[in-house]
C-alpha positions as CSV (number, residue, x, y, z in Angstrom):
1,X,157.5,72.1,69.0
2,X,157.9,68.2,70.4
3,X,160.8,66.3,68.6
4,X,160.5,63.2,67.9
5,X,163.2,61.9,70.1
6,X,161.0,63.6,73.2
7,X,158.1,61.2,72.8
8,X,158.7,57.4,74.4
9,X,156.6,54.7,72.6
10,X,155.3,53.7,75.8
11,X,155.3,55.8,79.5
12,X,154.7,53.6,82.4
13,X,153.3,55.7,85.3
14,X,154.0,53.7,88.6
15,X,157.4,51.7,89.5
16,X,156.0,48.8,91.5
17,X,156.3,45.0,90.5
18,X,153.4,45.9,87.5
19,X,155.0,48.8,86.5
20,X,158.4,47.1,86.4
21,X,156.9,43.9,85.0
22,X,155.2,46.5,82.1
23,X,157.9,48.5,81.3
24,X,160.5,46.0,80.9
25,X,158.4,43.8,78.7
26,X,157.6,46.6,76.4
27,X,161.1,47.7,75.8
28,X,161.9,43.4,75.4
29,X,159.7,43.9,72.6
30,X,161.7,46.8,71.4
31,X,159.7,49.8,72.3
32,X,161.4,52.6,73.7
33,X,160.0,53.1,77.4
34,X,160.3,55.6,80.0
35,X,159.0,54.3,83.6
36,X,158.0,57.0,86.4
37,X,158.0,56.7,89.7
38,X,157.2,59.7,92.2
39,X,159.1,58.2,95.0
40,X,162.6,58.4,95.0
41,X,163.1,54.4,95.0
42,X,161.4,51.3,93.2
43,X,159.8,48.9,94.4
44,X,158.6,50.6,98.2
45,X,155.8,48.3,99.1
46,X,157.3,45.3,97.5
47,X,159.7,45.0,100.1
48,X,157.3,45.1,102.4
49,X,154.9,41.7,101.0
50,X,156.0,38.7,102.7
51,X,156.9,40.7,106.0
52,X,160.2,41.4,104.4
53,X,160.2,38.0,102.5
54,X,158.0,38.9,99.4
55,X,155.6,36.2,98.5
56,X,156.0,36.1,94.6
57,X,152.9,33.6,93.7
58,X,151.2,30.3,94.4
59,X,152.4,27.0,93.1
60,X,149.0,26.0,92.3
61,X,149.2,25.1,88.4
62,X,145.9,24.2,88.1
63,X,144.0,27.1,86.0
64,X,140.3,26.6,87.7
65,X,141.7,25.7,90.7
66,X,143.9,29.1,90.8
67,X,141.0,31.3,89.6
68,X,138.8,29.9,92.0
69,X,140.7,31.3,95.0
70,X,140.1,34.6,93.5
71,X,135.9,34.6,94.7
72,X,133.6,35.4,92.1
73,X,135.5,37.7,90.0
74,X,138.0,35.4,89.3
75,X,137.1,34.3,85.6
76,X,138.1,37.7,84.6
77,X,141.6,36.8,85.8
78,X,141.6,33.1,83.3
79,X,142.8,35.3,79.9
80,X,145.7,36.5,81.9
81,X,146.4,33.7,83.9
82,X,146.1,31.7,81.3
83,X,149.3,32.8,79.4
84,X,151.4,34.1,82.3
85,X,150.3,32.2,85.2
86,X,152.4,30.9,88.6
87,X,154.9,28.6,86.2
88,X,155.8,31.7,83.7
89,X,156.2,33.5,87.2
90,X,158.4,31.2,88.4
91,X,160.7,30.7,85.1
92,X,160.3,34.2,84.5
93,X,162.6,35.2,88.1
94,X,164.9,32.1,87.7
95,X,166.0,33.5,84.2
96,X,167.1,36.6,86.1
97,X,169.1,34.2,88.2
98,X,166.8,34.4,91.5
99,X,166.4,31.3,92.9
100,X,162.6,30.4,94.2
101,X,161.1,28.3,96.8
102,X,157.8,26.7,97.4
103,X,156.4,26.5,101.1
104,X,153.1,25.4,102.9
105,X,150.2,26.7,101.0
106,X,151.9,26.7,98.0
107,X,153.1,30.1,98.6
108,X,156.5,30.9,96.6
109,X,158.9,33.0,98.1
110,X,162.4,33.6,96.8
111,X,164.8,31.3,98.2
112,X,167.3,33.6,100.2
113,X,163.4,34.7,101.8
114,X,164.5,38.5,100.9
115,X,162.5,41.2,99.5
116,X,165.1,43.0,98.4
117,X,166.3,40.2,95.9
118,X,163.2,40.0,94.1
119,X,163.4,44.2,93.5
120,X,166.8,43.6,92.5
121,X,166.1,41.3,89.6
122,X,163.3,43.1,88.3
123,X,165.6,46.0,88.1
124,X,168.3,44.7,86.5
125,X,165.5,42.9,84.1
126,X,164.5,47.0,83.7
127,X,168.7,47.6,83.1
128,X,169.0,44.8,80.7
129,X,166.0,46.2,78.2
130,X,167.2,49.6,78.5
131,X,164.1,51.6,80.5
132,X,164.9,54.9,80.9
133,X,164.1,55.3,84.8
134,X,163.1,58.5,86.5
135,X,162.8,59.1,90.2
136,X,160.8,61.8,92.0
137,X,158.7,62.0,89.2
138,X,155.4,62.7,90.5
139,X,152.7,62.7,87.8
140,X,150.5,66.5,88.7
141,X,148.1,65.6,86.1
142,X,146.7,64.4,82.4
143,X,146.2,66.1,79.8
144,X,143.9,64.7,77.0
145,X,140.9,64.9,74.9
146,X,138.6,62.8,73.3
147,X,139.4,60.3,75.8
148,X,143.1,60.2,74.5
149,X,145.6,61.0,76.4
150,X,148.2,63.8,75.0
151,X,151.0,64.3,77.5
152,X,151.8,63.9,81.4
153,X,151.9,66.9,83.3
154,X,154.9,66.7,86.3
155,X,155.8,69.6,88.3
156,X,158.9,70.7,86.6
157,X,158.1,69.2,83.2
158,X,155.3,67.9,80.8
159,X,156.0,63.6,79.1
160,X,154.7,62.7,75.8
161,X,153.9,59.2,74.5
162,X,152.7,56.9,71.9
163,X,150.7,55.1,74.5
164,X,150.4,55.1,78.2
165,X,150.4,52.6,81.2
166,X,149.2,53.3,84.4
167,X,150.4,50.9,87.3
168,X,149.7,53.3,90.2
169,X,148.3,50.8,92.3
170,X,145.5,50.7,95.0
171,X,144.8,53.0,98.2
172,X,146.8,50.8,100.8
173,X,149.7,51.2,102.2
174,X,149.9,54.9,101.1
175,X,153.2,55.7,102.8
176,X,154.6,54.0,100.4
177,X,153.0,55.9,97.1
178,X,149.7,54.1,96.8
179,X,147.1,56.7,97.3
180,X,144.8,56.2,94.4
181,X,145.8,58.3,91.9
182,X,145.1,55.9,89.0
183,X,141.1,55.8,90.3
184,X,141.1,59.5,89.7
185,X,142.9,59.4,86.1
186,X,140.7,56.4,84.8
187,X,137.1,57.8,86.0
188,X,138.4,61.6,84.0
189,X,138.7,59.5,81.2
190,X,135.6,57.7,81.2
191,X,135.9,54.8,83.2
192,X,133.8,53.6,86.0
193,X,135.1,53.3,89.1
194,X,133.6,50.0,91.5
195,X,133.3,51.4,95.1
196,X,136.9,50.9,96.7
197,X,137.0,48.6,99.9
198,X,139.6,47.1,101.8
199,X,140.7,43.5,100.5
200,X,143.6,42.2,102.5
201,X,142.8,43.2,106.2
202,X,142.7,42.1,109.8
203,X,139.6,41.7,111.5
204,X,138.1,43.8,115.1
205,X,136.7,41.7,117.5
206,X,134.0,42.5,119.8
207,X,135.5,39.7,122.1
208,X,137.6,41.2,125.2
209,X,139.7,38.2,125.4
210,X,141.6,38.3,122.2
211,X,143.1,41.0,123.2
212,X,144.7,39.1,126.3
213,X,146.2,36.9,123.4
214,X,148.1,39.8,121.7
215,X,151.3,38.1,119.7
216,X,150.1,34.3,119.8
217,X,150.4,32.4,116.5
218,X,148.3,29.7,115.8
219,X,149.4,27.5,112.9
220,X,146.9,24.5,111.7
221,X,143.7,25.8,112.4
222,X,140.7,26.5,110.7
223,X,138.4,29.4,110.8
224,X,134.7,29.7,110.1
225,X,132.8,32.6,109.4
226,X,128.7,32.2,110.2
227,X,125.6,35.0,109.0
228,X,122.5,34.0,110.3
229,X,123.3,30.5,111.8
230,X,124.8,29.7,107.9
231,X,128.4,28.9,107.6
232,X,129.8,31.2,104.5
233,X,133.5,30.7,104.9
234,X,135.7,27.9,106.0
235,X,139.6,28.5,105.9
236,X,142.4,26.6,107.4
237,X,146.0,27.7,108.1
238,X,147.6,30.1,110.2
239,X,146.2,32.6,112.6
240,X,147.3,35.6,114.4
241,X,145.9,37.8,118.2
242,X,146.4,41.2,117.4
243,X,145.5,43.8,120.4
244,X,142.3,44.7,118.6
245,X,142.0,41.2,116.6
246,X,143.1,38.7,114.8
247,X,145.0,38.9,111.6
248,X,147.5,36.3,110.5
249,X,147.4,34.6,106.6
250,X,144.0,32.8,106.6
251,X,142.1,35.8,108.7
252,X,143.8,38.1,104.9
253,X,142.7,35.6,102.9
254,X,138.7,36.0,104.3
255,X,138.7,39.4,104.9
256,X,137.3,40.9,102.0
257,X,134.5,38.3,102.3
258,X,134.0,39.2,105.5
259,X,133.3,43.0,104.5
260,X,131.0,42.0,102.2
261,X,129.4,40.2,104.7
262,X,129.3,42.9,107.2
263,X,127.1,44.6,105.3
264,X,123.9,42.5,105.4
265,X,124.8,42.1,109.2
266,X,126.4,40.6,112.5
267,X,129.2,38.0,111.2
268,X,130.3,35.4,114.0
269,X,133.6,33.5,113.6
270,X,134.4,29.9,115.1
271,X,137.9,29.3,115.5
272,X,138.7,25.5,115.9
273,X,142.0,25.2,117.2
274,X,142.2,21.1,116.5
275,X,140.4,20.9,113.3
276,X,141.8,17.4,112.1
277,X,140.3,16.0,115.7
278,X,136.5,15.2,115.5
279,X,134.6,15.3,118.8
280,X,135.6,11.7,119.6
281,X,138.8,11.9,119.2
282,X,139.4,15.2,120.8
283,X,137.4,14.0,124.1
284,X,140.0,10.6,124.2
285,X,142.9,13.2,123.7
286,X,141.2,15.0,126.9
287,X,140.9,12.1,128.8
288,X,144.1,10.6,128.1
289,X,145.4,14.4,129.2
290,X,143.4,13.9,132.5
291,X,144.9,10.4,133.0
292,X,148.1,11.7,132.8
293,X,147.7,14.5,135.1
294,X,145.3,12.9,136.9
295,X,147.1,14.7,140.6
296,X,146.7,18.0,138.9
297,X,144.3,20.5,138.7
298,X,142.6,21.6,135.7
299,X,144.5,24.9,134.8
300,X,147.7,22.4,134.8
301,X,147.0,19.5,132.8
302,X,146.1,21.3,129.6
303,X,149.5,22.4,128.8
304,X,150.7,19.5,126.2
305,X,147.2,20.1,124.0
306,X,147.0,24.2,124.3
307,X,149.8,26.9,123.8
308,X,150.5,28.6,127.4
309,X,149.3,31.7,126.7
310,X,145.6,30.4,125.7
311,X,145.5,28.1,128.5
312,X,143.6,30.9,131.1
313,X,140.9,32.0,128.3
314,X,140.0,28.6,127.6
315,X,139.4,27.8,131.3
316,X,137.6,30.7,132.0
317,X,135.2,30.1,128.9
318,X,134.6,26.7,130.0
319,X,133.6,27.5,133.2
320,X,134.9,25.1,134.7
321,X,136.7,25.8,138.5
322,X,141.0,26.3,137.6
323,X,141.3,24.6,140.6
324,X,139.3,21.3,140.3
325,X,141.6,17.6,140.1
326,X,141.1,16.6,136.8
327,X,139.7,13.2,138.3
328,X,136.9,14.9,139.4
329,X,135.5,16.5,135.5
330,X,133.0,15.0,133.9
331,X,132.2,14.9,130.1
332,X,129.3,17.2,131.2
């Protein structure tokens, strides 16, 4: 027979920043919580956002403007948003006494630009509302009927609640705990499941050449994404050579619309490395360059407008002889 003492009034399954964020608010509100997580730390991929620094939210307080940057299912977000949005975020950490910081894009990261901080406070925001926490606590299965949920079957033992919140996460990453689980769960109890895709991913490129620009970071430029001679994407900000691609914040940011795009065909990117220069104005920065080194050949006098390591790709896709004076070029 169950006492009552053995059933929680609420059993949060998952101990990321959702799960934390859910169980602690519950047991604010004075429900007695129980928070499980199968690893045998909170938190795991956490620390890993931000590479290491943990990129809380985005500064941007306007609603529509926020929900925008979300794509097309972004309305469903404006409920939410709307009553815990990037300010409650933001007040929400500083009450726990971690101090915030806004950078370039708005991005907010926390000030002493450590993962492990943020973790910290939403554990002792767990510790303060009394969450009974439980490590190595892998959920096996669910048991339920009629679509309700009865208990949570663990290897070693079975949890009961009054009600049940599932913040298992998505497939990524799943070295770190995320392998889906919560898909499985929700379509046995009668949900539909949207086809899973990658969201937040860097991007193959047929091109041999990147790959001779493995490691270069390219901040202030702007990439666009063509199908069918039609520009669909335009993004500016930082970029990153991988040895298979690029990848860097703005190529995230377009990836999922770039999978989508994939599918109806052949996507062609345009990288502009000086997008606040129009033509004019970059072909007087050229010829000023040319003045200037007007003794040296072409592969040396490109050095103040292109980072080193781009220097011999841009030569070679110009077609233009390395080893021609730079008095001797001609706009054509």
């Amino acid at each position: 027979m169950i006492r009552p003492e053995d059933i929680f009034d609420v059993a949060v399954v998952g101990g990321g920043p959702a799960g934390m964020m859910a169980a602690g608010r519950a047991a604010e509100l004075g429900a007695r919580v129980i928070l499980l997580e199968k690893n045998d730390q909170l938190g795991k991929k956490l620390l890993l956002t931000g590479k290491g620094r943990c990129n809380i939210t985005n500064a941007e307080f306007n609603l529509k403007k926020l929900v925008e940057s979300y794509g097309q299912n972004g309305k469903f977000l404006f409920h939410t948003l709307s009553i815990f949005g990037p300010k409650e975020i933001i007040d929400f950490f500083n009450k726990l006494n971690l101090e915030t910081k806004i950078e370039r894009g708005q991005r907010v990261f926390p000030a002493s630009d450590g993962s492990i901080d943020v973790l910290r406070a939403l554990i002792k925001y767990l510790n303060q509302n009394k969450v009974v926490i439980n490590y190595n606590a892998k959920v096996i299965s669910i048991k339920h009927k009629d679509k309700r949920i009865e208990k949570l079957i663990l290897k070693d033992r079975e949890v009961f609640a009054k009600n049940y919140v599932f913040c298992t996460g998505g497939k990524s990453y799943a070295s770190t705990g995320s392998t889906g689980d919560g898909f499985k769960w929700a379509k046995d109890l009668g949900h539909h499941i949207e086809e899973l895709a990658p969201a937040l991913v860097p991007i193959v490129i047929e091109e041999d050449w990147v790959r001779e620009l493995q490691g270069l970071s390219l901040k202030n430029v702007e990439i666009n994404a063509f199908q069918n001679n039609k520009k669909k994407i335009n993004k500016f900000g930082e970029c990153l050579f991988t040895h298979f691609g690029i990848s860097g914040p703005i190529v995230l940011d377009i990836s999922k619309t770039i999978g989508s795009l994939l599918k109806n065909g052949k996507v062609e990117l345009l990288l502009d490395l000086k997008p606040v220069l129009d033509y004019a104005k970059l072909d007087q920065r050229l010829q000023r360059d040319f003045i200037k080194y007007q003794k040296k050949s072409f592969k040396n006098s490109l050095n103040d407008l292109l980072p080193q390591k781009l220097i011999p790709i841009i030569i070679n896709l110009s077609h233009i002889n390395p080893d021609k004076k730079t008095t001797n070029i001609t706009k054509e």
